[in-house]
C-alpha positions as CSV (number, residue, x, y, z in Angstrom):
1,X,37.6,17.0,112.3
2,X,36.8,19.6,114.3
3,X,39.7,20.3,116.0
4,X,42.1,20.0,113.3
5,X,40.5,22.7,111.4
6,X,40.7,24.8,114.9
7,X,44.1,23.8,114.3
8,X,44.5,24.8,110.8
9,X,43.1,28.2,111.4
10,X,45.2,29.1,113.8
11,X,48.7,28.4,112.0
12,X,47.1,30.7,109.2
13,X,46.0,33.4,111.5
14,X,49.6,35.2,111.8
15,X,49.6,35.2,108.3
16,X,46.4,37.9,108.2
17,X,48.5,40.6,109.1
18,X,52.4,40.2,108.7
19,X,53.5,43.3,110.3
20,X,51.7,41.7,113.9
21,X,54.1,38.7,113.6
22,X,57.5,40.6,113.4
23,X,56.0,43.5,115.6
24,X,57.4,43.6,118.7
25,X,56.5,45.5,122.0
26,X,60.1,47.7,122.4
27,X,59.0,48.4,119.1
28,X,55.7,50.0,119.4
29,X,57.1,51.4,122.7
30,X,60.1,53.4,120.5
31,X,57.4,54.4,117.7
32,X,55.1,55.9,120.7
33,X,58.4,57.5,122.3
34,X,59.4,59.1,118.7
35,X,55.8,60.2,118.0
36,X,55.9,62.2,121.7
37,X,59.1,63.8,120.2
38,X,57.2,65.1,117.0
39,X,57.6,62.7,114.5
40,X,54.8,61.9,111.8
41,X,53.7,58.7,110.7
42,X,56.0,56.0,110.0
43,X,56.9,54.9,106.8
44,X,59.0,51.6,105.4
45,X,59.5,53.1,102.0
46,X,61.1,56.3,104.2
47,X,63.2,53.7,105.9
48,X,64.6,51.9,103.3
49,X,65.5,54.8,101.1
50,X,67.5,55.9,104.4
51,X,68.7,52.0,104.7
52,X,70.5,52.9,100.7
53,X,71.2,56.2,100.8
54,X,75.0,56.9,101.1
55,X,76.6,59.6,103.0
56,X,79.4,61.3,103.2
57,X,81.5,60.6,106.9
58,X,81.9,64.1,108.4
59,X,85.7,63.3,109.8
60,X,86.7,60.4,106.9
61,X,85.3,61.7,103.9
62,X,84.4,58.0,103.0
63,X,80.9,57.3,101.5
64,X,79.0,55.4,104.3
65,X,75.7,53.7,104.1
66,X,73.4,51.7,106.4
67,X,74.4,48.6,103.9
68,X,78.0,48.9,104.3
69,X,78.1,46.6,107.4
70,X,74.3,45.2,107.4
71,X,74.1,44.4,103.2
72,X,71.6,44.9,101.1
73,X,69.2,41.7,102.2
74,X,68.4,42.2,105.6
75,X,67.3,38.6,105.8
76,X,71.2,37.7,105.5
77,X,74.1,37.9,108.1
78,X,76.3,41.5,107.7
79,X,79.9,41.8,108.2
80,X,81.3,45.2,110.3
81,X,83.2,47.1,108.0
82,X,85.9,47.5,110.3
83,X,86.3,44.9,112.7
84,X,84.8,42.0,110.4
85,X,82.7,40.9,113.3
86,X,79.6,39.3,111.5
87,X,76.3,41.4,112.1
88,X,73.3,38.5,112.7
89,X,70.5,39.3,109.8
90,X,68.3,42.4,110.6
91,X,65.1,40.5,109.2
92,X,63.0,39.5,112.9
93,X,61.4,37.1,109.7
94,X,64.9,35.4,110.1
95,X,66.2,36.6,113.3
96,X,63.5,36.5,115.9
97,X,65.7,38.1,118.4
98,X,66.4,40.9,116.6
99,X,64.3,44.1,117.3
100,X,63.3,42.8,120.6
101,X,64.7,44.2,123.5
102,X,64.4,48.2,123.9
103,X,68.2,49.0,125.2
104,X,69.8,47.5,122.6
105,X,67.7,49.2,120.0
106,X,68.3,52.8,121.3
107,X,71.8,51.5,121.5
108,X,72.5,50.5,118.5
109,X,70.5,53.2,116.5
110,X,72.6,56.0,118.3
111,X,75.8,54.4,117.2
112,X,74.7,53.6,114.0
113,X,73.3,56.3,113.1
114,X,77.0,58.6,114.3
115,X,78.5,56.5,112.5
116,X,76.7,56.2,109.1
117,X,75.3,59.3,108.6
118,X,77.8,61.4,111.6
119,X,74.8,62.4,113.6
120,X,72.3,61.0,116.0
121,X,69.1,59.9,113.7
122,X,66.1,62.3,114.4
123,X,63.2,60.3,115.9
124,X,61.2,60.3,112.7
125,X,64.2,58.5,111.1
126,X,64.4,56.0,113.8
127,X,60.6,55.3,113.2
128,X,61.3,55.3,109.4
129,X,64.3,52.9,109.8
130,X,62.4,50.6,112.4
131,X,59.0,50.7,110.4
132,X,61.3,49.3,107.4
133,X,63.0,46.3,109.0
134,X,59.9,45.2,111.1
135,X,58.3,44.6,107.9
C-alpha cells in the first residue's frame, strides 16, 4: 500500500508545475545568455503574438510568418514552405527532442528569424519565442 502510493505521487509530481517538464537546460542556458544581453522578462503571450504576426520579406515582398512552415498547432508536424521538407512538431509536449540541444536552437533561431521576419531576432524575441513553445 505504501509503496504504490509513493508510486502514485510521483507520476503526479511533473504535473505540479508544467513548465518544469518541457523546460530544458539549453533552454534556461539561452534565457540567461539573452538576459546578459538586456532583455526583460520573458513572456509566452510575447512569443506567440510574434509566432502570428506576419511580415513583410525585405527582398520578396511576400507576407511571411513563423506559421508559414511550422502551422498554427505547434503540437503538429510543419511543412517548409519551399523545399516541402516536413518540420517535426515544435511542442517538447509532443516532440521531446525538440528544444534540447543548444546549437541547434541558436541555429535555427538565426535562420528563422532572417528568413521570417529578414533580420536576426533580438535576444528578448528569442526569449519571447522560446518562453512560448516551452510552454
Amino acid at each position: 500500500m505504501k509503496k504504490s502510493l509513493i508510486v502514485a505521487s510521483l507520476a503526479l509530481l511533473p504535473l505540479s508545475n508544467p513548465m518544469s517538464v518541457y523546460a530544458s537546460d539549453a533552454v534556461d542556458e539561452l534565457l540567461a545568455e539573452y538576459r546578459s544581453q538586456g532583455a526583460g522578462e520573458f513572456s509566452a503571450e510575447a512569443g506567440k503574438t510574434l509566432w502570428f504576426q506576419e511580415f513583410i520579406h525585405a527582398k520578396t515582398g511576400k507576407v511571411r510568418q513563423c506559421t508559414t512552415c511550422h502551422t498554427n498547432d505547434l503540437r503538429k508536424k510543419g511543412k517548409h514552405a519551399r523545399t516541402g521538407k516536413v518540420i517535426k512538431p515544435m511542442a517538447p509536449a509532443v516532440n521531446p527532442a525538440r528544444l534540447t540541444k543548444l546549437q541547434k536552437i541558436r541555429k535555427w533561431l538565426k535562420r528563422n528569424c532572417k528568413w521570417t521576419l529578414s533580420r536576426e531576432c533580438t535576444a528578448q524575441e528569442k526569449g519571447d519565442i522560446l518562453t512560448f513553445i516551452q510552454q
